[in-house]
C-alpha positions as CSV (number, residue, x, y, z in Angstrom):
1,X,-13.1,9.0,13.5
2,X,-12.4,6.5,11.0
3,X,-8.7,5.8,9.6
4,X,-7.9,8.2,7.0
5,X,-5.0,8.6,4.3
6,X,-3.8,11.7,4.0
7,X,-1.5,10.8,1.1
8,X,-0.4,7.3,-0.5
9,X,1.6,6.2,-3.4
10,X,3.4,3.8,-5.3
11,X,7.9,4.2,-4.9
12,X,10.5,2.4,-6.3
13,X,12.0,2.2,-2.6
14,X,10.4,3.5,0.8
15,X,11.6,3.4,4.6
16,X,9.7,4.3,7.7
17,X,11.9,4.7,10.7
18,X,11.0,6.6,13.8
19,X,7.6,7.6,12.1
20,X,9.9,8.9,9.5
21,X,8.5,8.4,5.7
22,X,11.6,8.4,3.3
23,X,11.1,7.1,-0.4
24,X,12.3,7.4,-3.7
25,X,10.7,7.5,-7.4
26,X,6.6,7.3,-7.3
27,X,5.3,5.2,-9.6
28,X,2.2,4.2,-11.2
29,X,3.6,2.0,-14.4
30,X,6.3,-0.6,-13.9
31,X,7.8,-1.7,-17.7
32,X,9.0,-5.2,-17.4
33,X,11.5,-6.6,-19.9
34,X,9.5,-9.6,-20.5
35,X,6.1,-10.7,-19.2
36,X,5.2,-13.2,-17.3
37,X,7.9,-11.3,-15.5
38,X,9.0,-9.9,-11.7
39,X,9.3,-6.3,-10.0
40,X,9.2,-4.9,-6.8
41,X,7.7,-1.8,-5.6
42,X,6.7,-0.4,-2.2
43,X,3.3,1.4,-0.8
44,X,4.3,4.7,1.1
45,X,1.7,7.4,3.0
46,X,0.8,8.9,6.3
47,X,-2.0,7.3,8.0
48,X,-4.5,9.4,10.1
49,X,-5.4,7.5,13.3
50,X,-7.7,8.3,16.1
51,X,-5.6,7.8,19.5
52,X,-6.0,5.4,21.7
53,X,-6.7,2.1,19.8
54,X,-4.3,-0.4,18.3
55,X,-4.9,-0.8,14.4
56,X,-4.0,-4.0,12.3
57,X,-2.8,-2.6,8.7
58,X,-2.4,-4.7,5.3
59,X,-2.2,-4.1,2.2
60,X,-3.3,-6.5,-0.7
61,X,-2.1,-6.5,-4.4
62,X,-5.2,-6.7,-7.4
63,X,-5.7,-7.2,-10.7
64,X,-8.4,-6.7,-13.0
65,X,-7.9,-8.5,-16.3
66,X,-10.3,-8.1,-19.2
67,X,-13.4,-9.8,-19.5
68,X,-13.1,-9.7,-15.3
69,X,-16.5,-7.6,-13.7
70,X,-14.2,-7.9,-10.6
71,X,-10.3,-7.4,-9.2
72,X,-8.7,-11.3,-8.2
73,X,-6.6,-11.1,-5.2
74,X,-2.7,-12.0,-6.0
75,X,-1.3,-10.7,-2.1
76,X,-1.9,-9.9,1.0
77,X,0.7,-8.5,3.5
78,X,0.3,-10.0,6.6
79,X,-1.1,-7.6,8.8
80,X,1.1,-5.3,10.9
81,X,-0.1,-4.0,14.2
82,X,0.3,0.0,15.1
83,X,-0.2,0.6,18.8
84,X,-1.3,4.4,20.1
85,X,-3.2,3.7,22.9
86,X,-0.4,5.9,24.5
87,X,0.3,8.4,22.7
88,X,-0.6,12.1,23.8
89,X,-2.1,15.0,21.2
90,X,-3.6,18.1,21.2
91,X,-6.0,17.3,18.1
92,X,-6.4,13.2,19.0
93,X,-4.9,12.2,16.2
94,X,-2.2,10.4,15.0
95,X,0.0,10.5,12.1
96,X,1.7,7.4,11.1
97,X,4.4,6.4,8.2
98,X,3.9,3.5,5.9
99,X,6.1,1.7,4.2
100,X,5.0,-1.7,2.8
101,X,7.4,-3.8,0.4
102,X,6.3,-5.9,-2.1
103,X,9.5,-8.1,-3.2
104,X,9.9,-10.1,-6.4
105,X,6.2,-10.2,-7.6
106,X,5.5,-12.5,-10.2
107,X,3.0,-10.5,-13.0
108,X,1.9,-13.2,-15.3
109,X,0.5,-10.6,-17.7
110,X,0.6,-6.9,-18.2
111,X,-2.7,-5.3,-17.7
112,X,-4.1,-2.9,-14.5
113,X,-3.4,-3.6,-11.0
114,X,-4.7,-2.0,-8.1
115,X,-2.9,-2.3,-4.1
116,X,-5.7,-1.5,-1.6
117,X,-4.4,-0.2,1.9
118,X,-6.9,-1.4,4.2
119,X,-7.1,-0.9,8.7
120,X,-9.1,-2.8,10.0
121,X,-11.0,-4.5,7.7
122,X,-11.8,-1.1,6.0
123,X,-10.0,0.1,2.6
124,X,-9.0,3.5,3.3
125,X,-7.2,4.1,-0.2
126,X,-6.7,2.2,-3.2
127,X,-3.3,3.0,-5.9
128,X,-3.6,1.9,-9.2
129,X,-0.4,0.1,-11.2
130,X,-0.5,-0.8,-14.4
131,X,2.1,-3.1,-15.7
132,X,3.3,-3.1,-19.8
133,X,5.7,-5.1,-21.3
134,X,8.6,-3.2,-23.2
């Protein structure tokens, strides 16, 4: 089975501890007081993972600006590694907690972004931001 997401979004503030998800305030708009201007935000979900296998995880922050056919890469986490090779389950799979920050980003202009979580080398789920200026 391929890595799945059963459910991401966008929070103000998200922990993962102990396989744990906590977060606070989804989001999908960020208003910044002035543009070029900077925010943080974190990516939250449960991950479905085949056991057995040790997975690298990233995520990678987008944006599409107009006149743009395609997104232009502003981040990439650096990958984190999630080991079940030893884990025992009835079913085979895994659930997993994600929690990814992304600390004083610098949006140059306000427009649609898009964070793409992606295991290894595939993306499994993409979240849409969009970023306005108040």
């Amino acid at each position: 089975m391929p890595p799945k997401i059963e459910f991401a979004f966008l929070a103000e503030y998200a922990l993962s501890t102990n396989n744990r998800l906590s977060a606070m305030m989804s989001l999908d708009r960020l208003v910044l007081p002035e543009i070029p201007g900077v925010a943080s935000f974190y990516v939250a979900g449960i991950l479905l993972l085949e056991v057995g296998a040790i997975y690298s995880v990233s995520t990678t922050l987008l944006v599409k600006t107009a006149g743009e056919s395609s997104p232009k890469q502003l981040i990439k986490t650096i990958p984190g590694r999630i080991n079940i090779r030893d884990i025992r389950t009835e079913s085979g799979i895994s659930r997993r907690a994600l929690a990814v920050p992304f600390h004083n980003i610098l949006f140059e202009q306000p427009g649609e972004y898009m964070v793409e979580i992606v295991v290894d080398d595939l993306c499994v789920h993409t979240l849409a931001l969009e970023i306005e200026q108040k």
